[in-house]
N, C-alpha and C positions, 0 to 999 in steps of 0.2 A: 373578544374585541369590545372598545367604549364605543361610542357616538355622541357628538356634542353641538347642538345645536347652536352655532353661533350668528343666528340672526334671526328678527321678528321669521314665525312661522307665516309666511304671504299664502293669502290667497287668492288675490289677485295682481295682473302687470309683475309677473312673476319677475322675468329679467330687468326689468326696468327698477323694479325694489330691491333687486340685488344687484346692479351697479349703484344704487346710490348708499348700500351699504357697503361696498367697497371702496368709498370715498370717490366717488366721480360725480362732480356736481353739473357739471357741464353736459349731459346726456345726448343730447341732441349733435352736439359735435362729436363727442367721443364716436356715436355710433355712423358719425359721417362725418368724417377729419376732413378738411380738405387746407390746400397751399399754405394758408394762413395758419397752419397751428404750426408752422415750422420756425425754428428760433432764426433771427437777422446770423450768419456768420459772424458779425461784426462784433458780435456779444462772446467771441473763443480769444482771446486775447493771444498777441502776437501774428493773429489770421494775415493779416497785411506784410509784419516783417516777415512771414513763411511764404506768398508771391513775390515779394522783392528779389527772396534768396535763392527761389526756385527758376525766376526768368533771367537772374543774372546769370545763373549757372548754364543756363540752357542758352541764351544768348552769348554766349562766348562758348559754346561747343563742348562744354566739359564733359567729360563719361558719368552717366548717374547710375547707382546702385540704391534698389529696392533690397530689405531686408524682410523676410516675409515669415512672418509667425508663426508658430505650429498650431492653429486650430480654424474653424471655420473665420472666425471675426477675422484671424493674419491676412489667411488667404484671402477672402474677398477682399478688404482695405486694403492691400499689395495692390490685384487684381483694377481695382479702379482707381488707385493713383496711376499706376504703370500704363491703364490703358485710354488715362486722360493726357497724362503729358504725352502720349503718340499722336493723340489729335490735335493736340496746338503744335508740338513741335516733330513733326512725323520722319524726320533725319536725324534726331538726336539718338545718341548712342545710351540704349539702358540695359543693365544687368539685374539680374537679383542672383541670392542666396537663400536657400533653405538649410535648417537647420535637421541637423543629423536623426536628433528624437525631437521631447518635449523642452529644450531649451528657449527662452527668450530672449531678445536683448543684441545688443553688443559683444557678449562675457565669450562665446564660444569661436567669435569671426574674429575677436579686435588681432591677435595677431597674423592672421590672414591682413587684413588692412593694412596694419604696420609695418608688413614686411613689403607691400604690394599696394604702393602708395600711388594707384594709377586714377582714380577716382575723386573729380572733385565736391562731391553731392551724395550724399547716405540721406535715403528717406527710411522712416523706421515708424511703420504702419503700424500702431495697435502694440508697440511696447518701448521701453528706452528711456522715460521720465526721470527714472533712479540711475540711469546710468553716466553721472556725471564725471566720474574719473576717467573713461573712456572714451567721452566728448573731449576729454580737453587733452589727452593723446592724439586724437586724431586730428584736433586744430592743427597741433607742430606741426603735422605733415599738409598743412593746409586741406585739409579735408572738412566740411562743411557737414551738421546734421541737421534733417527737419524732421521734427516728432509730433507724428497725429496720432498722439494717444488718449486710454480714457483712464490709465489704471492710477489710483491714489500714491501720493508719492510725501514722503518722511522724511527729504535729503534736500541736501543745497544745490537750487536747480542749477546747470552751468550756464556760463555766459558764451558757451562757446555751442548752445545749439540752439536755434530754434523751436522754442518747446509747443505748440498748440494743443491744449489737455483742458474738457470742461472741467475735471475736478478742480485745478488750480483755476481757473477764470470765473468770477465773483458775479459779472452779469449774465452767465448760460447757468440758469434753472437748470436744468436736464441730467444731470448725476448721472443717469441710467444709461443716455447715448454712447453706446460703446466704440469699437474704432474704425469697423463700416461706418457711420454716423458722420464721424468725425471728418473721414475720408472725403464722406461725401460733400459735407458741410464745406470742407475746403476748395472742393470742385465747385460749389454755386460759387463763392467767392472767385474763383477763378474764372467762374464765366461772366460774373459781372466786369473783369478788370478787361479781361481778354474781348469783350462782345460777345460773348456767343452763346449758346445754349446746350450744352455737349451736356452737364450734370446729371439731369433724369434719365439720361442713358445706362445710371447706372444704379439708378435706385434698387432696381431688384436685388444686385448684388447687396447693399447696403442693409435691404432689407434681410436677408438670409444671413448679413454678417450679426446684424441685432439677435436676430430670433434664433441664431445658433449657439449666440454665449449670452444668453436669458434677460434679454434687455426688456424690464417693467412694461407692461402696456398703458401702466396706470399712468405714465407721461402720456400726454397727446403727441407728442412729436414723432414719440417711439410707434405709436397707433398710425397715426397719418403715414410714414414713411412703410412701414410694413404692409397694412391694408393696401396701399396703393403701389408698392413694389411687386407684392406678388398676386395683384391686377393685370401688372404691367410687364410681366417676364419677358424680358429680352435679350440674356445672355444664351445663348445657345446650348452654354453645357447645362445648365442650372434646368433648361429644358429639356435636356436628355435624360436627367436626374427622374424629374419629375415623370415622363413618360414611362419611362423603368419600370415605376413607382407606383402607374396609376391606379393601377388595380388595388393595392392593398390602401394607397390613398382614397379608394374611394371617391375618385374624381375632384375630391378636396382640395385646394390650395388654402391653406391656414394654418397660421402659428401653432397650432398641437400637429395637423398631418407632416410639417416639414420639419416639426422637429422630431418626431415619431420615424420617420422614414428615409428623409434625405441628411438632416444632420450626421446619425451616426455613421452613413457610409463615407462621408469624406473626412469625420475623427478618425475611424477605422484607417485609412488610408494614412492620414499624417502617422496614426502611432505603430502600423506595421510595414507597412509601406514600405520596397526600396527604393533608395534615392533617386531614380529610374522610373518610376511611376510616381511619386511624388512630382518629380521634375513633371512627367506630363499631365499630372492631377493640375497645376498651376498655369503650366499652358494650356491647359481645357480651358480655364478660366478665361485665360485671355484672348482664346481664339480656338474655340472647338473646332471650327468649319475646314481646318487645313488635312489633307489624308496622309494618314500616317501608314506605317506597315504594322500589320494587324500580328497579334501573339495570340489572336483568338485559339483553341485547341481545333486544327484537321483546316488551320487558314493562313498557314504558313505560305510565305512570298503571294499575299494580297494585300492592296489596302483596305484601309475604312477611316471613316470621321474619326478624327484624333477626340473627341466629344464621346463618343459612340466608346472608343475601346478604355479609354480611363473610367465609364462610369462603369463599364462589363471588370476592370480593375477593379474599381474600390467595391463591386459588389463581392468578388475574388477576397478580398481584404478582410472587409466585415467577415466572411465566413472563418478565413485561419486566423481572425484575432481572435472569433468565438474557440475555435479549436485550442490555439495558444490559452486560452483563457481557463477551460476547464483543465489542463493540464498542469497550469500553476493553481489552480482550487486544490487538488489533489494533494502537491507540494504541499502549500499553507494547510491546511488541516491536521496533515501529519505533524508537522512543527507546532500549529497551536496545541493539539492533547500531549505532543512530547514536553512542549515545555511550559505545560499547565496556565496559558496565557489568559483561558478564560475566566480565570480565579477574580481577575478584577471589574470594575464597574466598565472601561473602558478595554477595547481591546487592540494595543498595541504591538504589530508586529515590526521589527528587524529585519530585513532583508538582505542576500548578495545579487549583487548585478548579473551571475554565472546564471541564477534559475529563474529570476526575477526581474525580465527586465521593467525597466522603470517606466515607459510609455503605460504599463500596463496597471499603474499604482491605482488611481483612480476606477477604474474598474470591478479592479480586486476589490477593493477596500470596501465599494457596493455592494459587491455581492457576498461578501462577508457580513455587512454592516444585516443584509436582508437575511443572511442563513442563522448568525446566531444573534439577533435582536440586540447588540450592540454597537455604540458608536465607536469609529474603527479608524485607526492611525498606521498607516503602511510607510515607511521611508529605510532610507541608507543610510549609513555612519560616513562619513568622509573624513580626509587626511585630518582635518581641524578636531574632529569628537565631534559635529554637528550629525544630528540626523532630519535628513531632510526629505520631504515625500507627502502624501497626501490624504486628506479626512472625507471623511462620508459619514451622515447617523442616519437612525432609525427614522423611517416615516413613519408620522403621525404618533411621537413619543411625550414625552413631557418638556425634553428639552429643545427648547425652537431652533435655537441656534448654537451650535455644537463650534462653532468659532469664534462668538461671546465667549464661550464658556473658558475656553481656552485662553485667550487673549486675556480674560480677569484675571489669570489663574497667575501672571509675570513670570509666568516659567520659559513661554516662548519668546524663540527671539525673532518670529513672526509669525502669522496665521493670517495671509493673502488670500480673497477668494470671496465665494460669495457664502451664505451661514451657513450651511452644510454639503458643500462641497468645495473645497479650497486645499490651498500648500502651508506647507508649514516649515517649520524648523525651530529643533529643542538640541540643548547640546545634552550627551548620551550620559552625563552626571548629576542632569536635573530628572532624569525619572525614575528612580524610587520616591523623590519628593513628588512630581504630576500625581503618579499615583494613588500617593497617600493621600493627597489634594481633592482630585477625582473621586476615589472612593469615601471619601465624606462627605461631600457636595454632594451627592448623586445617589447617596443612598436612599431615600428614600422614592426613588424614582424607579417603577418596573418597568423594563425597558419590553418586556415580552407582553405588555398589554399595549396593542394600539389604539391609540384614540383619535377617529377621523371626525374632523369638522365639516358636520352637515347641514346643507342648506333648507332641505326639505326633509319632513316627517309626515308618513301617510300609513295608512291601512292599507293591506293589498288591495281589499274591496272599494277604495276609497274612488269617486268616478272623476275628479279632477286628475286625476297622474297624468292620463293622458295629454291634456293639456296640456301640462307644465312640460311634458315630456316635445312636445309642439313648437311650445316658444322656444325652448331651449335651442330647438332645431333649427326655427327663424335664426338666429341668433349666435349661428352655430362659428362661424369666422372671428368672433371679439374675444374669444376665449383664450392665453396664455400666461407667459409668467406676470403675478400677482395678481390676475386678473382669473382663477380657475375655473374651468368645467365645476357648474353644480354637482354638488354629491344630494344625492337620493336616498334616504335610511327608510324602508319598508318593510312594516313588519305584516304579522299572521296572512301570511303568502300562504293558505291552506290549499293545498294538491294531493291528489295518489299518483302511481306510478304511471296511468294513460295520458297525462300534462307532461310527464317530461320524455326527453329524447335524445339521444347520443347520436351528434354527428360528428362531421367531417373526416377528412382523409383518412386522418388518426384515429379517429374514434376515440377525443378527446377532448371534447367542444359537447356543453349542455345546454339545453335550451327547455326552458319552463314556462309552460303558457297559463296565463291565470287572468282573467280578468280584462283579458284585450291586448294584453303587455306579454311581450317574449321577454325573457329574462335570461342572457346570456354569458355564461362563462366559459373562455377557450382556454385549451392546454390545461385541463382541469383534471387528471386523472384522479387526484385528491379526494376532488368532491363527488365524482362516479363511484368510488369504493365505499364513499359517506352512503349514495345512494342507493346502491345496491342491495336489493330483496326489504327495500322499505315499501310498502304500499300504499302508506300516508305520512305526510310532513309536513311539518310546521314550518317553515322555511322567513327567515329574514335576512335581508340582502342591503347592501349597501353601495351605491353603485351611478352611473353617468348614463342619462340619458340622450335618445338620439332616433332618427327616423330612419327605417327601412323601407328605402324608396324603389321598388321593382315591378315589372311590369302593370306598371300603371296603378300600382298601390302601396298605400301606406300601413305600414305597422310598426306602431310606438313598442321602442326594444329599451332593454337596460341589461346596462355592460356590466354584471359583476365585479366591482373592486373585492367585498368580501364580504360574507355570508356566515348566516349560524343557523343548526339544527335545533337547536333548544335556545329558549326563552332567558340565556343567561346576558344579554345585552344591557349595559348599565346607560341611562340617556340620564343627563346631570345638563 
């Protein structure tokens, strides 16, 4: 492993000199946002003809249809349009639709709509920007769209929907606010027209829809609405989530514990999920409080909180996606040595939908990208020759962004997403050329050496660690995406075998005490077999610190990201 220090080594106001080398000038705000960092709605263009179009409809009684997207960001921005227009118009008749997998859009419903023109209002939460031939179907049938979306769009918008999208609006700064945001953004405006104060009702969700599809903290807005949403948790299932939770949360609410803990149980659920517990995954959202009949196992003909049995569901979920999961690893591995896929810089596999399903693409393609140190391309061939599907690269490699890379290359004929994790699509005649393309770019790039960017460089002896290990802890809520958990690179950690100790359940958790500091790495069987009949070790670690706050005491810990026995660590 590398390590690279990229920023002045501080030694003092630790956090404080690493926000302002993360480009935050504003300090004092960032670390206490308050109303005022929020952008005017006024500034999302079309905001006004999206309440015109939404009270006409409602005021003459029309049926509305929410269409609700397949990940956290869908669900919540569904979740809080749906259950704002119940508060202003609490007799209007609303439906949604969920979509079968990882589908977005219009593309999968429009002929459900065309055939079953009963609906005069499509709201289309958090996707739909590009879907302008489909808007202008559904006009004939006088059918109306409003789109509170975030996602970049390359096509001619229609005139036949209501589009509200910070990417296209020139006065919202904010790029990052994703379609919880947006949602939400639309709700203060609606509370300004309507009178009322209904919006922060649903910040939290807003909040969980940003912090679930990686929305920057380095915006303040993104900071202000999250900090203070999950301050303010008052969704009921979101708080059943989190009770679940709290133990491995650690009593935590913050952008690393909720996306560590509660986002991937309700991804789980969208991408295994039957449409059945989907369905009640969404009306959790809406209204956990109502008792359902319980499918708990040995609680057959009872109830319980509808809140209560979909989160005991998507914890059901995460576990058989994990099961689904190692079972297509199996699959894929076999097919990479058969058809010698690792021969190239990139490693692209071909799939069929029979072993493969496709919810699972992004997953796989992780855990691929982490098994053999390659950046990793999973998709299908369809009727067209297009294969379409999803990317993941190596953490901490030479190549930042693995959708750059792509996207220079004009072979795709897209790469959506964020820079290493995203969709894509290449038609199945341009890869022998990617290929060739790829493995010349990228040769001289080892993709099995990682290099983390480290904020601090210490000697294990060195007596500030704790410190730093301190502030961090202060501090410890402002930490997410582009804003990260300090890394720690500590070197000559000198110990024998009476410093360290093998706990937990498993007997797979290491703990090395040196210096004041535990030094810990879980599910490490790895580095126990490293340790094993050593009596001395040089030990260097690299890793995030944090306080172990227990019976009325502190001890400064650090989490192992990753570690070396020998002195072969290259610092450049």
């Amino acid at each position: 492993m590398k390590a690279k220090l990229i920023n002045e080594n501080f030694t003092e106001n630790y956090v404080i000199n690493l926000l302002k080398f993360y480009g935050i000038k504003d300090i004092e705000n960032y670390l206490n946002p308050d109303f005022n960092m929020l952008q005017s709605p006024l500034n999302l263009d079309n905001i006004h003809e999206g309440y015109e179009l939404l009270k006409s409809k409602c005021e003459n009684n029309e049926h509305i249809l929410i269409i609700v997207d397949s990940d956290v960001d869908g669900f919540t921005s569904a979740a809080i349009v749906y259950q704002y227009i119940k508060k202003i118009y609490p007799d209007i008749e609303i439906s949604y639709l969920l979509h079968t997998g990882k589908q977005h859009g219009l593309q999968d419903h429009i002929d459900y709509l065309l055939e079953n023109p009963i609906y005069g209002l499509v709201i289309l939460p958090d996707s739909s920007s590009n879907d302008k031939e489909y808007h202008d179907q559904l006009a004939k049938f006088n059918i109306s769209c409003l789109i509170l979306d975030h996602h970049l769009t390359d096509v001619e918008l229609s005139d036949n929907a209501v589009i509200i999208n910070n990417q296209i609006s020139s006065k919202y700064s904010n790029k990052d606010l994703t379609g919880a945001g947006i949602a939400y953004q639309f709700c203060r405006y609606l509370d300004k027209m309507y009178n009322v104060e209904y919006a922060d009702y649903f910040i939290d969700l807003a909040a969980l829809g940003i912090n679930g599809d990686m929305g920057s903290l380095l915006d303040i807005e993104n900071r202000y609405i999250i900090k203070t949403g999950f301050e303010n948790i008052q969704n009921f299932f979101f708080k059943t989530l989190i009770e679940k939770q709290s133990f491995s949360m650690g009593g935590k609410i913050n952008p690393i514990t909720v996306a560590f803990y509660i986002v991937p149980l309700i991804n789980a659920m969208i991408r295994v999920g039957s449409m059945e517990e989907k369905d009640r995954l969404f009306r959790a959202f809406i209204d956990g409080t109502v008792m359902v009949p319980s499918n708990k196992r040995g609680a057959k003909g009872t109830e319980e909180l509808l809140a209560v049995e979909s989160a005991r569901e998507c914890t059901n979920a995460r576990a058989r996606q994990n099961r689904d999961l190692d079972k297509i690893m199996e699959l894929l591995e076999i097919k990479i040595h058969k058809l010698g896929l690792l021969e190239n810089k990139i490693l692209f596999i071909e799939l069929d939908e029979e072993n493969f399903p496709s919810e699972l693409n992004g997953l796989s393609a992780m855990k691929l990208a982490a098994k053999y140190k390659k950046p990793t391309l999973i998709g299908r061939v369809n009727n067209e020759g297009e294969i379409k599907g999803s990317i993941r690269n190596v953490n901490n490699c030479g190549l930042e962004s693995l959708k750059d890379f792509l996207t220079e290359s004009k072979l795709f004929d897209y790469v959506q997403g964020h820079d290493n994790a995203a969709g894509y699509g290449i038609y199945k005649n341009k890869l022998d050329s990617f290929h060739k393309y790829a493995n010349e770019k990228l040769k001289d790039i080892d993709f099995n050496e990682s290099v983390y960017d480290v904020n601090f460089i210490r000697n294990g002896s060195d007596s500030d660690i704790e410190f730093i290990i301190k502030d961090i802890d202060k501090y410890e809520g402002i930490w997410g995406t582009n804003v990260p958990e300090p890394l720690i690179y500590i070197k000559n950690i000198k110990v024998n075998s009476s410093n360290i100790q093998i706990m937990g359940k498993n007997k797979d958790t290491v703990k090395i005490t040196y210096c004041g500091i535990a030094y810990m790495k879980f599910q490490t069987k790895d580095m126990i077999e490293e340790l094993e009949g050593k009596e001395e070790i040089n030990l260097e670690v690299i890793g995030r610190g944090n306080l172990n706050k227990w019976g009325g005491l502190e001890t400064p810990q650090i989490f192992i990201d990753s570690y070396s026995l020998i002195n072969d660590m290259l610092i450049f």
